[in-house]
Structure formats: C-alpha cells, structure tokens
C-alpha positions as CSV (number, residue, x, y, z in Angstrom):
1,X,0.6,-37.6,-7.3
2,X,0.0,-36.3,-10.7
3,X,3.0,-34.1,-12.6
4,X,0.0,-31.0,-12.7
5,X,-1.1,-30.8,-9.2
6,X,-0.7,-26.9,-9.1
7,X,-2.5,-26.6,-12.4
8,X,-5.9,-24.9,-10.6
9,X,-4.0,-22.1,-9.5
10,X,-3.2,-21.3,-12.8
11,X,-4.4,-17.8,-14.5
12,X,-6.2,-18.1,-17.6
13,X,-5.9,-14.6,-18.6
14,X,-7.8,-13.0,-22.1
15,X,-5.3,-10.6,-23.7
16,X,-6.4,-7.8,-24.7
17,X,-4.9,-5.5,-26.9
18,X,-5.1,-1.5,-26.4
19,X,-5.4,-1.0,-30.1
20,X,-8.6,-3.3,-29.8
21,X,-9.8,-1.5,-27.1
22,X,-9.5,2.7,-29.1
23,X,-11.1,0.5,-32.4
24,X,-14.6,-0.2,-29.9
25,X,-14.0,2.9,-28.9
26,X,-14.3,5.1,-31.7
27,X,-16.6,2.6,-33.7
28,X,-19.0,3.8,-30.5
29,X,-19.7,0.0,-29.0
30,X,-17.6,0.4,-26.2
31,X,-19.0,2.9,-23.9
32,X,-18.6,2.9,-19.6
33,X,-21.6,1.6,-17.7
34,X,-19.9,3.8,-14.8
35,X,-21.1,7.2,-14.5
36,X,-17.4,7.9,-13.7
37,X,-16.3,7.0,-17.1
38,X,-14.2,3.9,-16.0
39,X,-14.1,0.9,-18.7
40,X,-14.2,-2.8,-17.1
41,X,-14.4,-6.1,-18.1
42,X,-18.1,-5.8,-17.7
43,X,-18.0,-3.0,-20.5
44,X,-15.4,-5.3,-22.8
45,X,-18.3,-8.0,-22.5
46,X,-21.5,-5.9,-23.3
47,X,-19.5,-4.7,-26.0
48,X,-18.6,-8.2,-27.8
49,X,-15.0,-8.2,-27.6
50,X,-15.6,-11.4,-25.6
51,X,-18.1,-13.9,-24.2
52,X,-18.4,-13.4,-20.3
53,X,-18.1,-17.2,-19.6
54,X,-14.5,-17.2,-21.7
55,X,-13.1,-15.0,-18.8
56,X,-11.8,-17.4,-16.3
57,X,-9.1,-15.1,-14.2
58,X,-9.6,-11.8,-16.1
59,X,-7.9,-9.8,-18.3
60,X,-4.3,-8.6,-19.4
61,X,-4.0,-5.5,-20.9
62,X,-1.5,-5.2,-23.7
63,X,0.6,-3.1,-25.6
64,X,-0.1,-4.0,-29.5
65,X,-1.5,-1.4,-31.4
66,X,-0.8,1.7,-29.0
67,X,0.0,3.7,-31.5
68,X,-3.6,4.2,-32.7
69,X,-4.7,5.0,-29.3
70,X,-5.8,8.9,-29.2
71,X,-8.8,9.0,-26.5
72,X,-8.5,9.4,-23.1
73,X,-8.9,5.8,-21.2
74,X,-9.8,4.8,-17.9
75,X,-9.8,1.8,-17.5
76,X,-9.8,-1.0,-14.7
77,X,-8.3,-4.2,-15.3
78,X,-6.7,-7.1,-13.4
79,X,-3.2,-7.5,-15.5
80,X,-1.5,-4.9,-17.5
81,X,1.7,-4.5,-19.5
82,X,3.9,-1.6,-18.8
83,X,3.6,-0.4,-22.7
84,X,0.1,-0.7,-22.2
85,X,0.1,1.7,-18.9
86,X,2.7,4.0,-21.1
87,X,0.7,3.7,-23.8
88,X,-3.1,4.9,-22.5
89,X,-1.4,7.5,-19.5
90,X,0.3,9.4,-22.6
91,X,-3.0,10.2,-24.0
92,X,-4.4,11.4,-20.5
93,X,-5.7,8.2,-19.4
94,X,-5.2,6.1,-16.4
95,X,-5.3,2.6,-15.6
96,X,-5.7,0.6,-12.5
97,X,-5.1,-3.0,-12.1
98,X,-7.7,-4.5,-9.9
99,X,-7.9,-8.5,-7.8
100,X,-10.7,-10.3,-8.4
101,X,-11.1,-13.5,-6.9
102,X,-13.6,-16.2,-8.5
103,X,-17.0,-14.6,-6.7
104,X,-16.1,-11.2,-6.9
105,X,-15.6,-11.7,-10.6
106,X,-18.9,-13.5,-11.1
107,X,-20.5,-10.6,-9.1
108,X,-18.7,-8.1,-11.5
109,X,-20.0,-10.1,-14.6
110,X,-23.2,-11.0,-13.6
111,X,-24.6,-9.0,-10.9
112,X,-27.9,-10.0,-11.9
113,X,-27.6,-13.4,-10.2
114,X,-27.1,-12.1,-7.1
115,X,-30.3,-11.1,-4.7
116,X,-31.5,-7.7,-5.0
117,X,-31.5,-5.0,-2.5
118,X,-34.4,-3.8,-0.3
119,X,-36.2,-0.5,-2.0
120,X,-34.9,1.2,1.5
121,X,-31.2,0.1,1.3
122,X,-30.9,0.9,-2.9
123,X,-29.4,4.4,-4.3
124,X,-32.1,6.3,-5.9
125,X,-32.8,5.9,-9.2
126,X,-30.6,8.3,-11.4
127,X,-28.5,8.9,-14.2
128,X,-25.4,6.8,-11.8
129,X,-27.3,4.0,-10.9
130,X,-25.9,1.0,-12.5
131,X,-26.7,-2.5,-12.0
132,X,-24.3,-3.2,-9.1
133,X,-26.3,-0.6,-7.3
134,X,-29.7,-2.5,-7.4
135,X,-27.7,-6.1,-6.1
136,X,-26.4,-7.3,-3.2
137,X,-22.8,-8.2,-3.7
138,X,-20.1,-9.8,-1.6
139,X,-17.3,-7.5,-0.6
140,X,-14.3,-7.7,-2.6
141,X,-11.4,-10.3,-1.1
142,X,-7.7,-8.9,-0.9
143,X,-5.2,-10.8,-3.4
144,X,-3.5,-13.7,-1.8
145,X,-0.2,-13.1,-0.7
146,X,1.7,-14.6,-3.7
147,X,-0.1,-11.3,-6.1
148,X,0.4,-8.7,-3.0
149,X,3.6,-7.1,-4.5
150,X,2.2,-6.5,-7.9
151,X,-1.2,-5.3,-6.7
152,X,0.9,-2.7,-4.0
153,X,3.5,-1.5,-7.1
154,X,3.1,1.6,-8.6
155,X,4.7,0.5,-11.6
156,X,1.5,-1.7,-12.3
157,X,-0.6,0.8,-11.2
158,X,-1.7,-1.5,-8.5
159,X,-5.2,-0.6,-6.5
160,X,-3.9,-1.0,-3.3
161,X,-0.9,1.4,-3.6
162,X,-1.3,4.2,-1.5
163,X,-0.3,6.9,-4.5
164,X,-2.3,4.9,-7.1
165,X,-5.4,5.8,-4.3
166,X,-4.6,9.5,-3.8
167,X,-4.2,9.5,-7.9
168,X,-7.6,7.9,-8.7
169,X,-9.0,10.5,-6.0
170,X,-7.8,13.6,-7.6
171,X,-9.3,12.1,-10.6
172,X,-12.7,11.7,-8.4
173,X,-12.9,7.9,-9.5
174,X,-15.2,5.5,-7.5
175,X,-13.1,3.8,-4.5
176,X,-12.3,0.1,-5.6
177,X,-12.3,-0.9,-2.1
C-alpha cells in the first residue's frame, strides 16, 4: 500500500478572489447567463477568469480584495470563506455554496455534451432559456456524508439549509435542487 492511497478524494479547488470577481464585473465581461442574475462557475469560465478543464472540484470563494466590492452579487459556488460571505452580503448580495459531484459539474460546464431534449419536452424559446434548458442533464447527487455538515450550515450559506432555501425564495432565485 502506497503512503497516498486517499489522494483521489482530494479537492482541487481554484481560489477565487471577490476582488477578482467586482474587477470582471465592472470591466463588463462577467455577466449571468441566468435570467435570475446568479453568477456560477459557468459564468467565471465564459468570462476568462479560468479554463473550464483547470476546474477539477470547483471553486472557493475568497476574501482578498473585498474592500473594492460595491455591486450587488449573487453568486453560487461550491466553497466560500466567511469574509467572502461578509464581504458580498454587506453590499446586498447573497451567496450560496452548492455540491457538485464530478458529472454534475461536467453537466454544469459543458452542457453541450450532453443529448438534447425533444422539441415537446424543451422550455420555449425566450429571453430565460439558457443552455441547460435545451439538454438533458443528470439530476444533481446530494454531498457525501463527510461534506453534509457544511453543505446544511448557515454559516456557509449551505444549499441544503432549510433558512438558506426560504432566503433564496424571497429573493425568487431558481431552486438548486
């Protein structure tokens, strides 16, 4: 037996920094694909912040550079700091960490590989209709037991948290489920 036997269940997460994220922002390259206004990885990608093949187990969220944040945020990510959460939800914004296991994060990236829907079974075409809407995708997996806790804590702002739920629909935000 080898010493790094446990190494493939390691997370290689990107950091990602919120004053990164307010730069894109304001230099216009970062806009949501959502019609709900909700940034993701898929909208850090498309705007060159990173190649979509470097994410491996997502992305974390951080702190630096929160004190040039000034727009409201949403945004949906699977890791984030508590100065990062402090620093976007004193602007007005709101941030949800979200599990994604390795096919459910393909079928967020790249939805395009994935078989199309049936004209009968799509949305209609529209100003809301995004990519995900034309594709059939596999249903998103729950987090294994050992990343329950922080997905269910409020403190991380966790998408399975029963407040984090009622919060996101007050702020009529897509269901993550």
């Amino acid at each position: 037996m080898g010493r790094m036997k446990n190494a493939k269940f390691k997370l290689e997460l990107i950091p990602l920094n919120v004053g990164k994220v307010q730069d894109y922002v304001t230099m216009g390259r970062l806009v949501p694909e959502r019609s709900d206004g909700v940034l993701t990885m898929r909208d850090f990608v498309k705007a060159g912040m990173f190649p979509a093949s470097s994410i491996k187990s997502g992305v974390k969220l951080l702190g630096d550079g929160k004190t040039f944040v000034k727009d409201k945020l949403l945004i949906e990510v699977p890791w984030a700091s508590a100065s990062a959460i402090a620093a976007i939800e004193a602007k007005g914004g709101y941030v949800t960490t979200v599990h994604y296991n390795r096919l459910a994060l393909r079928a967020h990236l790249k939805p395009h590989k994935f078989p199309t829907k049936p004209k009968a079974a799509r949305a209609p075409e529209g100003e809301g209709a995004t990519e995900h809407d034309k594709h059939l995708l596999p249903k998103r997996a729950r987090p294994p037991p050992k990343y329950m806790q922080y997905y269910t804590d409020y403190e991380k702002r966790g998408y399975l948290n029963p407040r984090v739920q009622l919060e996101r629909k007050q702020r009529e935000l897509k269901d993550i489920l």
